[in-house]
C-alpha positions as CSV (number, residue, x, y, z in Angstrom):
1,X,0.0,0.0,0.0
2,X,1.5,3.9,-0.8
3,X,2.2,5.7,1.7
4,X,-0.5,8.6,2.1
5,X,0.5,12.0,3.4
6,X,-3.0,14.0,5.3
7,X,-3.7,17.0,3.6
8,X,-4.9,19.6,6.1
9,X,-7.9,21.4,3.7
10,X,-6.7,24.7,4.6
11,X,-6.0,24.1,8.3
12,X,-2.3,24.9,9.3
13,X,0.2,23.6,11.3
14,X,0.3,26.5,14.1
15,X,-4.1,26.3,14.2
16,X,-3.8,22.7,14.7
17,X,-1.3,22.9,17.8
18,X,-1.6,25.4,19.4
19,X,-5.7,25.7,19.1
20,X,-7.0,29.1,19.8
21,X,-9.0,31.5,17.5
22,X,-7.6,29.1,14.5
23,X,-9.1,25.8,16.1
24,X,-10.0,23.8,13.4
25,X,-14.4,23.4,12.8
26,X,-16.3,20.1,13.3
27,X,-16.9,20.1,9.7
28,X,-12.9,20.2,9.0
29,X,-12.2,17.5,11.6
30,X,-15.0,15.6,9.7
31,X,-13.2,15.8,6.4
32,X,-9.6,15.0,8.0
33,X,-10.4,12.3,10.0
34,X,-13.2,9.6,8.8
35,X,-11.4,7.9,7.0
36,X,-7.8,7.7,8.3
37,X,-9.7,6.8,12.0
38,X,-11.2,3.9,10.1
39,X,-8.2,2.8,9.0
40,X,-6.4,3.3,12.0
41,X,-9.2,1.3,14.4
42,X,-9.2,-1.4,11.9
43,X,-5.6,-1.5,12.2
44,X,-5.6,-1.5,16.1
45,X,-8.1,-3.9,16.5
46,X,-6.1,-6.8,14.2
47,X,-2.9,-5.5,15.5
48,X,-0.6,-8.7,15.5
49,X,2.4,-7.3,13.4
50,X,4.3,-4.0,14.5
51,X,5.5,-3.3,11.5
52,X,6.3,-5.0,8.1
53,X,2.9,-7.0,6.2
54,X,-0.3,-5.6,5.5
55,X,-1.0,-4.5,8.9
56,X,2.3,-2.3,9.4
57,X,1.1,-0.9,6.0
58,X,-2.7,-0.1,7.4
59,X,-0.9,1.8,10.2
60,X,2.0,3.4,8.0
61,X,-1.0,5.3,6.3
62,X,-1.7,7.3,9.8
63,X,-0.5,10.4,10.4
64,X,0.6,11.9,13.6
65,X,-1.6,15.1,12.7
66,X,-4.9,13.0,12.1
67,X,-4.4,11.8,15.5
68,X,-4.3,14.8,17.4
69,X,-7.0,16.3,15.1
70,X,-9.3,13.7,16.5
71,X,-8.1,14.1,19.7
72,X,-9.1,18.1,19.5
73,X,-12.6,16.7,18.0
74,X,-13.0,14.7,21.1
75,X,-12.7,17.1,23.3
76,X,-14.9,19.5,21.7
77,X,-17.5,16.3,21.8
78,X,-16.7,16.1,25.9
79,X,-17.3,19.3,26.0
80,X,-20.7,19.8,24.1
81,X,-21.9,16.9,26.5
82,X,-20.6,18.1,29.7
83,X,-23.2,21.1,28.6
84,X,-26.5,18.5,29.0
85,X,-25.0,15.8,31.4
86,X,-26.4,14.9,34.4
87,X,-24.7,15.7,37.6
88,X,-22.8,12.5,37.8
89,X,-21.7,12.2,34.2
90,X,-20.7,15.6,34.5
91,X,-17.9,15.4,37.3
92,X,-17.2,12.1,35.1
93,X,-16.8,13.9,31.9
94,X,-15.1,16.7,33.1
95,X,-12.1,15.0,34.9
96,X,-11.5,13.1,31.3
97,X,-12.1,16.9,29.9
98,X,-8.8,17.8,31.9
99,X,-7.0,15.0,31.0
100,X,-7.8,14.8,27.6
101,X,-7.0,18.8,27.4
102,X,-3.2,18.0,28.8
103,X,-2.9,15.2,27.1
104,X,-3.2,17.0,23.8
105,X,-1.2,20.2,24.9
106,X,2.1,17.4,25.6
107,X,1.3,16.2,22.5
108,X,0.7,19.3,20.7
109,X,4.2,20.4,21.5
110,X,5.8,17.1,21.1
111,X,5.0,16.5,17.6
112,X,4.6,20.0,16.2
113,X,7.1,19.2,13.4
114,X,6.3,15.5,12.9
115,X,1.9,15.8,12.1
116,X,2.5,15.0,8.4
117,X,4.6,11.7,10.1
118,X,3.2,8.7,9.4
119,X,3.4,5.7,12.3
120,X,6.5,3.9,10.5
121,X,8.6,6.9,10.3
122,X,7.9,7.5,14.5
123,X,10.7,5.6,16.4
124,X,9.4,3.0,19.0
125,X,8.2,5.6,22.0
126,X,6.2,7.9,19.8
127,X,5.1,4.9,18.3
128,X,3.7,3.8,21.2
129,X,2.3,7.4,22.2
130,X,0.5,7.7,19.1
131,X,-1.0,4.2,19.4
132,X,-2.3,4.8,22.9
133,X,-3.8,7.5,22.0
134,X,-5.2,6.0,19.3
135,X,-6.7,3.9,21.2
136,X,-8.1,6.4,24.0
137,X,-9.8,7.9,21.0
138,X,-11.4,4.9,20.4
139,X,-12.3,4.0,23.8
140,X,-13.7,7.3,24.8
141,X,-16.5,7.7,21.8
142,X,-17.4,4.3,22.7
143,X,-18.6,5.8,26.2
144,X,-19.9,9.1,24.5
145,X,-21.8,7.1,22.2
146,X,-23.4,4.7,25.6
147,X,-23.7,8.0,27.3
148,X,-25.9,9.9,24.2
149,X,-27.5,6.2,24.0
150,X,-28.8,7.2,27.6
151,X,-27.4,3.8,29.2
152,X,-26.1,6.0,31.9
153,X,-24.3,2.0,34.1
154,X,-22.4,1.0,30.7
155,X,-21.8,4.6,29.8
156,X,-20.4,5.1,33.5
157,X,-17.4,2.1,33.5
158,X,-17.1,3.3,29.9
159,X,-15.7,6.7,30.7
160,X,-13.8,5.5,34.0
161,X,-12.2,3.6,32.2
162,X,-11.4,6.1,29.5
163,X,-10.5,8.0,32.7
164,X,-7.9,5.8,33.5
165,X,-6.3,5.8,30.1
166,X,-6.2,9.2,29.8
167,X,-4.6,9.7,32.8
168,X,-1.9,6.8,31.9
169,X,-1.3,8.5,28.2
170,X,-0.3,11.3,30.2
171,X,1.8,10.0,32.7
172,X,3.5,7.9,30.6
173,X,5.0,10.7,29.0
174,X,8.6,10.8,29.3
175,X,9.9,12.8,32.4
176,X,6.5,12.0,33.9
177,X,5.5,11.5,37.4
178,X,3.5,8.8,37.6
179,X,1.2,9.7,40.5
180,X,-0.9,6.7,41.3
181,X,-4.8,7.3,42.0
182,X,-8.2,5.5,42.6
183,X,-10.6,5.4,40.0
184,X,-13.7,3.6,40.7
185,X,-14.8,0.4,42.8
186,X,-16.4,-2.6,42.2
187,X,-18.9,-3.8,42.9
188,X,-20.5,-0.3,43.9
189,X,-22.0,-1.8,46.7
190,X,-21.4,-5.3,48.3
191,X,-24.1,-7.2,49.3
192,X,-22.3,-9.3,52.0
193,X,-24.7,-12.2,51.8
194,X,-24.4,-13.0,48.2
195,X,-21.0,-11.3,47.1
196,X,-17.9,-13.0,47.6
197,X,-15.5,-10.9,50.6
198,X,-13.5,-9.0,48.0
199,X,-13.3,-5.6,46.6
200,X,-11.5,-4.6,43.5
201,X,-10.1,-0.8,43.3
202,X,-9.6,0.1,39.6
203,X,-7.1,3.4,39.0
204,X,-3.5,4.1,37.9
205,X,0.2,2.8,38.7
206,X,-1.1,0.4,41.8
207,X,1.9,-2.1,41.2
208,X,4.2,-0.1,43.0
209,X,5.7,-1.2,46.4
210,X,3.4,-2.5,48.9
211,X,1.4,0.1,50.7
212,X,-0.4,-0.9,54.1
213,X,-4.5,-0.8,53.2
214,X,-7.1,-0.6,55.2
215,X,-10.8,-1.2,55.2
216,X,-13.0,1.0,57.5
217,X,-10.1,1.2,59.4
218,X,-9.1,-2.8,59.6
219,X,-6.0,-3.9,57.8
220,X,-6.5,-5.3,54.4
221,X,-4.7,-8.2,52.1
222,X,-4.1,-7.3,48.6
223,X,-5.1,-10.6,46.7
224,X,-3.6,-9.4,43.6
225,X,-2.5,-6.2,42.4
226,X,-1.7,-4.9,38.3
227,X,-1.0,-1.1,37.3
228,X,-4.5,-0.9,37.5
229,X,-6.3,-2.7,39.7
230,X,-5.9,-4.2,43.3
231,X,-8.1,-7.0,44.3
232,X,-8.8,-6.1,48.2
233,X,-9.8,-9.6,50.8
234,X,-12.1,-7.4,53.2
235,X,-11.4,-8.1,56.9
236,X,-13.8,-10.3,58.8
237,X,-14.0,-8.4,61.3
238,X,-15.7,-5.6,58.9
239,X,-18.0,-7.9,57.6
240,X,-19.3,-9.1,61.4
241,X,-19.6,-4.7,61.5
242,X,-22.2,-4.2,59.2
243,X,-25.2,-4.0,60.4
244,X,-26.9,-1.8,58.5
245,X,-26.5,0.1,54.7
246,X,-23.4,2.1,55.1
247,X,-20.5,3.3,53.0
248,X,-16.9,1.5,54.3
249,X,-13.6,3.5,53.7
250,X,-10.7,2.1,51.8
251,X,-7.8,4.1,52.2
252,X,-3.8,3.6,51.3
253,X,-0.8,5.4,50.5
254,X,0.9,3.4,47.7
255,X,4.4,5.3,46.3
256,X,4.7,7.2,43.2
257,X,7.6,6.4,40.2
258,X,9.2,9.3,38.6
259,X,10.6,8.7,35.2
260,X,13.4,9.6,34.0
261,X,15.9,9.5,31.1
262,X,17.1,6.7,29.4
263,X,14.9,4.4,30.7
264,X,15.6,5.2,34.4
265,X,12.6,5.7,37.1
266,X,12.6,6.1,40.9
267,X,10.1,5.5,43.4
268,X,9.0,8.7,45.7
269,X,6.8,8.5,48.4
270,X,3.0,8.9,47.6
271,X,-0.1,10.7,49.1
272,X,-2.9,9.0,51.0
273,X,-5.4,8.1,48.7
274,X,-9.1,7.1,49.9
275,X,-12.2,5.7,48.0
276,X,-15.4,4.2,49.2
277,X,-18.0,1.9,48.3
278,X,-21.4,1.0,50.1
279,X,-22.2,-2.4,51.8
280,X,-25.1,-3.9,52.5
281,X,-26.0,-6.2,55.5
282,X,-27.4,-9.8,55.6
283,X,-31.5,-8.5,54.5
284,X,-33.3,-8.5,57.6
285,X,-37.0,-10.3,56.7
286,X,-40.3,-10.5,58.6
287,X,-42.0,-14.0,57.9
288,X,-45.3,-13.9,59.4
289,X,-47.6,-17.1,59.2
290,X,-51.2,-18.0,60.0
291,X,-52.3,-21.3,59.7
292,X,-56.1,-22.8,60.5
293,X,-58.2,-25.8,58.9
294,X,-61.0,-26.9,57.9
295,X,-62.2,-30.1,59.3
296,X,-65.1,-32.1,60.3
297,X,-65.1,-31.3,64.2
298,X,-67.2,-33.7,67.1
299,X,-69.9,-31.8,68.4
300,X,-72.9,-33.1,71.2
301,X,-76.1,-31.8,70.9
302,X,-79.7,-33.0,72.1
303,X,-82.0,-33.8,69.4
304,X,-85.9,-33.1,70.3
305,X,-88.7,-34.3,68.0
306,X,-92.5,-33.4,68.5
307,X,-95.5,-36.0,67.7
308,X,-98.8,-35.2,67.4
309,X,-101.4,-36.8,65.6
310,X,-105.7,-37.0,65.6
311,X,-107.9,-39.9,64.8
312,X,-112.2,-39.4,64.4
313,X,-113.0,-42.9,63.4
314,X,-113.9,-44.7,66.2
315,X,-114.0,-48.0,63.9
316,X,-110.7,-47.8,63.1
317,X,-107.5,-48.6,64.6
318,X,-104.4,-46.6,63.3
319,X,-101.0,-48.9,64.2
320,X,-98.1,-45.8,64.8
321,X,-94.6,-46.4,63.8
322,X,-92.3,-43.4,63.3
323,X,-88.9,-43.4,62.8
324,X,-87.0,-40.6,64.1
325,X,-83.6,-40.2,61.8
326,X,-80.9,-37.4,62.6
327,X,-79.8,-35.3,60.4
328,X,-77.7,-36.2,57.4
329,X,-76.1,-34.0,55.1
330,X,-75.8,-34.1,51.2
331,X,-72.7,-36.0,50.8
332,X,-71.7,-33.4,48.4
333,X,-71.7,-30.7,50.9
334,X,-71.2,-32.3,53.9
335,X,-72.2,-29.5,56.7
336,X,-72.8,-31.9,59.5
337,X,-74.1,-35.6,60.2
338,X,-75.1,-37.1,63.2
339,X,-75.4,-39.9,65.4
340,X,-76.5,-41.7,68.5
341,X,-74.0,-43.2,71.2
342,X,-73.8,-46.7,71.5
343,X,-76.4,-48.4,74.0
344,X,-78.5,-45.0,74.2
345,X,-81.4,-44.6,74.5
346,X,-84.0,-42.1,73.8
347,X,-86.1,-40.2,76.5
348,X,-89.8,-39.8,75.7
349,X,-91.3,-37.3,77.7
350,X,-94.4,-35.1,77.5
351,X,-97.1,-37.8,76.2
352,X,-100.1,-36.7,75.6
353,X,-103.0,-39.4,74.8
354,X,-106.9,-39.8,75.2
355,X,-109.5,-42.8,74.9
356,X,-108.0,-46.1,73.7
357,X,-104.8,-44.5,72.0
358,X,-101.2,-45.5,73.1
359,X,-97.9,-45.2,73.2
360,X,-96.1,-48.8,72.3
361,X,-92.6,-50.1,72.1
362,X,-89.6,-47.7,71.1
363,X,-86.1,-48.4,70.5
364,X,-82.6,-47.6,68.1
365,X,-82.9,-48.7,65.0
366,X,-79.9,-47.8,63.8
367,X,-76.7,-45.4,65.0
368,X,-78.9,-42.5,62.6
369,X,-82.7,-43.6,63.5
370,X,-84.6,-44.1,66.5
371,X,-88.3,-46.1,65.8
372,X,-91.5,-44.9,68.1
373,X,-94.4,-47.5,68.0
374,X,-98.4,-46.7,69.0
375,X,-101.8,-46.4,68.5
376,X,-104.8,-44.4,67.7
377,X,-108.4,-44.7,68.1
378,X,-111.3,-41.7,67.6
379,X,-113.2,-41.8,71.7
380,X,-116.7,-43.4,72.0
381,X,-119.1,-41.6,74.3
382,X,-121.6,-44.1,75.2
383,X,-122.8,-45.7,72.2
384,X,-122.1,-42.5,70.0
385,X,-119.0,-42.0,68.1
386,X,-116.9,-39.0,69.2
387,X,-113.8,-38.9,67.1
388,X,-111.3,-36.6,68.6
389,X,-108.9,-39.3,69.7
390,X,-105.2,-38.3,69.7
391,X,-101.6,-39.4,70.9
392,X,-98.6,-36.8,71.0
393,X,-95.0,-36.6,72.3
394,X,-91.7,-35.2,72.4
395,X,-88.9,-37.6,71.5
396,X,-85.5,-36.5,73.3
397,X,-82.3,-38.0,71.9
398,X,-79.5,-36.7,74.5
399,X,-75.7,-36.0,73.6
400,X,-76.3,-36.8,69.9
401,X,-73.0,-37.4,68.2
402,X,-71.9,-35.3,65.3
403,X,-69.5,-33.5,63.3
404,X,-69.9,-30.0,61.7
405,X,-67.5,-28.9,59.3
406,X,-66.3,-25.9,60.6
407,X,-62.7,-23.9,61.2
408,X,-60.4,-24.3,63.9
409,X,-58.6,-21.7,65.5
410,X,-56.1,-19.8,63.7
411,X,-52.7,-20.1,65.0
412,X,-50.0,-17.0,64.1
413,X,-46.4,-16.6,64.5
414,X,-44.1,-13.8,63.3
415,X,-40.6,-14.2,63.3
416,X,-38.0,-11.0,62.3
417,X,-34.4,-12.4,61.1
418,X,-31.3,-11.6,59.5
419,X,-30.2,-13.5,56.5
420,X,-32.1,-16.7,57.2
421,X,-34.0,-17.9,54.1
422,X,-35.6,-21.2,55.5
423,X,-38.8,-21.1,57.8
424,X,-41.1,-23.8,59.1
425,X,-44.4,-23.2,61.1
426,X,-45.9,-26.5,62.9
427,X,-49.6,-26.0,63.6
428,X,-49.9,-27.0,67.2
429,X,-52.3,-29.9,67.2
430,X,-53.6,-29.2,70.4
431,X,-55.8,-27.1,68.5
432,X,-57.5,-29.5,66.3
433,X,-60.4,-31.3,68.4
434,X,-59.7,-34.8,69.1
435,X,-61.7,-37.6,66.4
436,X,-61.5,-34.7,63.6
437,X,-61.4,-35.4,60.2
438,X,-61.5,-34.7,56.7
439,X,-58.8,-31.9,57.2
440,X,-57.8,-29.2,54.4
441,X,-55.4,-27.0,55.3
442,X,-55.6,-23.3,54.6
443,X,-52.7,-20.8,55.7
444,X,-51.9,-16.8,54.5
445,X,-47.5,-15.8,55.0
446,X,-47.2,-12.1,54.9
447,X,-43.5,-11.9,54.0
448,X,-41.2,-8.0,54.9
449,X,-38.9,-7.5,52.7
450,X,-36.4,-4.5,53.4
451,X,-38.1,-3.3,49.8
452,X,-41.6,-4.7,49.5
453,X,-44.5,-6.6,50.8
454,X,-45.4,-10.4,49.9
455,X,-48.2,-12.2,50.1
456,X,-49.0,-15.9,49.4
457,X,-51.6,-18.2,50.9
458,X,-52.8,-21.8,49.8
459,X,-54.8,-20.5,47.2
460,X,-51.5,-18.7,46.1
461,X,-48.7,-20.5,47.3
462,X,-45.6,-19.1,45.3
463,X,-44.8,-14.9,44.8
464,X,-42.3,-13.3,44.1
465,X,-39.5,-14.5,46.0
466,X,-41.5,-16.2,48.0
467,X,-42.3,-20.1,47.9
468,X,-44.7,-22.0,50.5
469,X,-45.7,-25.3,50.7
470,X,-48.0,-27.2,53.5
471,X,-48.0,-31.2,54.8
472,X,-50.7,-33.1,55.5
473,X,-50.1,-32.5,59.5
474,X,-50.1,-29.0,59.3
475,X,-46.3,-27.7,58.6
476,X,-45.8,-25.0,56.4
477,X,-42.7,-24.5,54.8
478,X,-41.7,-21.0,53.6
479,X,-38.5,-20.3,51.2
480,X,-37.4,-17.2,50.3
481,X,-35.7,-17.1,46.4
């Protein structure tokens, strides 16, 4: 592939570095740029060659001065958004704003005679500067693009991370103290029942020496520790501390490396650094449970039934037999049923009779039916037929046996934990009358969650994050998901 040289459109050297009233328009940066940033992302992306092959010839056709034209055009971009950003993004897009703007100045006056360079005429350092910059181009319009997108969480690690490239580019300058910061956390906030005990610090030039860190005040290990990132154990002693939302310190003083020339650096004492992220204690839940059935429950009751009957023949004789039966239900909705104690029986009280009518034999028929035998005649006055015989009575069937289907008492517990998951609620069976049967179980769990109210009952047994089950003798499992 030829070499190609960028042709400024009209734009000269001195406008392009040193900025100012000259500072080249959107619509020139447009023109310079689109397609030599193609080329160049295309280039970094596949980069497996330095030099030499198709790829070294992809980045040979970069210049220097496209670069730092895009770079200008990105700050410009920052700065038209820092204009409509929330409050957040703005402190975000702002600290990249200062980066970016010193970043570009070094630059600016580094390479003010080498813009129409391409990469393979840079030696190997400002090949490397250009190429990390190249890169922070790339990196940062990826999180303007998230930002304008309005995915504010992608957009966010996005530009810290941007952040922390800019920051490096700079630093890495030559002559450059390389002051070592904190960036960002993660996770944001540790929820210390479900997140591992570890805390990873993101930021710049961490691998130096091995500063003391602490935790909320505790000491802390460093697990593992890169240019930029440590991986923090937190202290157990923290963890059995939290006992409600609260935002836990990390602070540590880790050294700074000046470099110098000819490949020479020294270490110098750093600054106290500090950054903090919120933790969250083991959820503290209210499980409350009420539990009841409904069941076919023994019940006594005395029965009475009332006989009365008339006769007016006096001719004839009317032979009684009425059976008595307790109340059954409809099997199909079966309220009650009833029946008489072994060996009982009945009380007949209240008879009532005239003339030749009588009351005969009476006895249990069955556990259900009790049988009343008689008779009935109309009354003779002399030899003239009066009618108006009669026989009546009350039948009394004491203590009847039966069951009514019917509630029982509703038990209720409430229990407030921390953490816990796992509940079970026994129904005590003291409260189900003795010989009951025919049980169905019925139960409602009012579950507090630190964010929300759950319901669930046996006609709804599983919610959200809530699962309940009930056995046949009356415990009632609750799981919380």
């Amino acid at each position: 592939m030829p070499r190609v040289k960028t042709r400024m459109s009209g734009i000269t050297r001195r406008q392009l570095v040193l900025g100012g009233a000259g500072q080249p328009t959107a619509a020139d940066l447009a023109k310079l740029t689109a397609w030599q940033l193609s080329v160049q992302a295309m280039a970094q992306r596949r980069l497996g060659a330095r030099g030499g092959g198709p790829l070294g010839n992809l980045l040979a056709a970069v210049t220097v001065g496209a670069v730092l034209v895009a770079l200008h055009g990105l700050i410009d971009s920052v700065q038209e958004m820092i204009k409509t950003a929330s409050a957040e993004a703005r402190a975000l897009l702002e600290s990249i704003n200062s980066d970016l703007k010193s970043l570009v100045d070094d630059l600016d006056r580094r390479f003010q005679k080498k813009l129409d360079n391409t990469f393979d005429r840079l030696d190997q350092l400002e090949r490397r500067i250009m190429e990390d910059a190249s890169a922070l181009i790339d990196q940062t319009q990826k999180a303007l693009n998230e930002l304008q997108n309005g995915v504010f969480e992608n957009a966010r690690m996005l530009l810290w991370e941007a952040d922390i490239s800019a920051y490096e580019n700079l630093a890495n300058l030559p002559c450059r103290l390389q002051v070592p910061r904190f960036v960002y956390v993660s996770p944001q906030k540790l929820r210390i029942w479900v997140d591992p005990p570890e805390i990873t610090v993101r930021g710049n030039f961490l691998d130096v020496g091995t500063p003391e860190v602490t935790i909320a005040g505790q000491s802390a290990q460093i697990i593992a520790a890169s240019s930029r990132e440590w991986r923090l154990r937190i202290p157990d002693s923290v963890l059995a501390g939290i006992t409600a939302p609260g935002s836990l310190g990390i602070r540590a003083a880790p050294p700074a490396c000046q470099s110098l020339p000819l490949r020479r650096s020294k270490v110098v004492p750093g600054k106290e650094l500090s950054i903090a992220f919120l933790a969250e204690p083991r959820p503290q839940y209210q499980v409350s449970a009420s539990i009841w059935c409904t069941c076919r429950q023994p019940v006594e009751q005395d029965w009475v039934f009332t006989f009365s009957q008339t006769e007016t023949d006096c001719h004839k004789e009317v032979k009684l037999q009425t059976d008595w039966t307790l109340p059954y239900c409809d099997p199909t909705d079966p309220t009650q049923e009833w029946f008489m104690p072994r060996g009982q029986v009945a009380e007949i009280t209240d008879v009532r009779k005239n003339c030749d009518s009588a009351l005969g034999n009476h006895r249990v028929i069955d556990m259900k039916t009790y049988r009343v035998e008689g008779r009935l005649l109309g009354c003779w006055f002399l030899w003239f037929c009066t009618g108006n015989g009669y026989l009546a009575y009350n039948l009394r069937i004491k203590r009847a046996k039966g069951f009514k289907l019917a509630n029982t008492q509703a038990w209720t517990h409430s229990v407030t934990v921390v953490g816990q998951k796992s509940f079970t609620f026994r129904y005590p069976s003291s409260y189900i009358p003795a010989d009951s049967h025919s049980l169905k179980w019925q139960y409602m769990v009012t579950v507090v969650f630190p964010d929300r109210v759950e319901n669930a009952s046996h006609a709804n047994p599983n919610v959200s994050g809530v699962m309940t089950r009930i056995a046949a003798d009356g415990t009632l499992s609750v799981e919380l998901t």
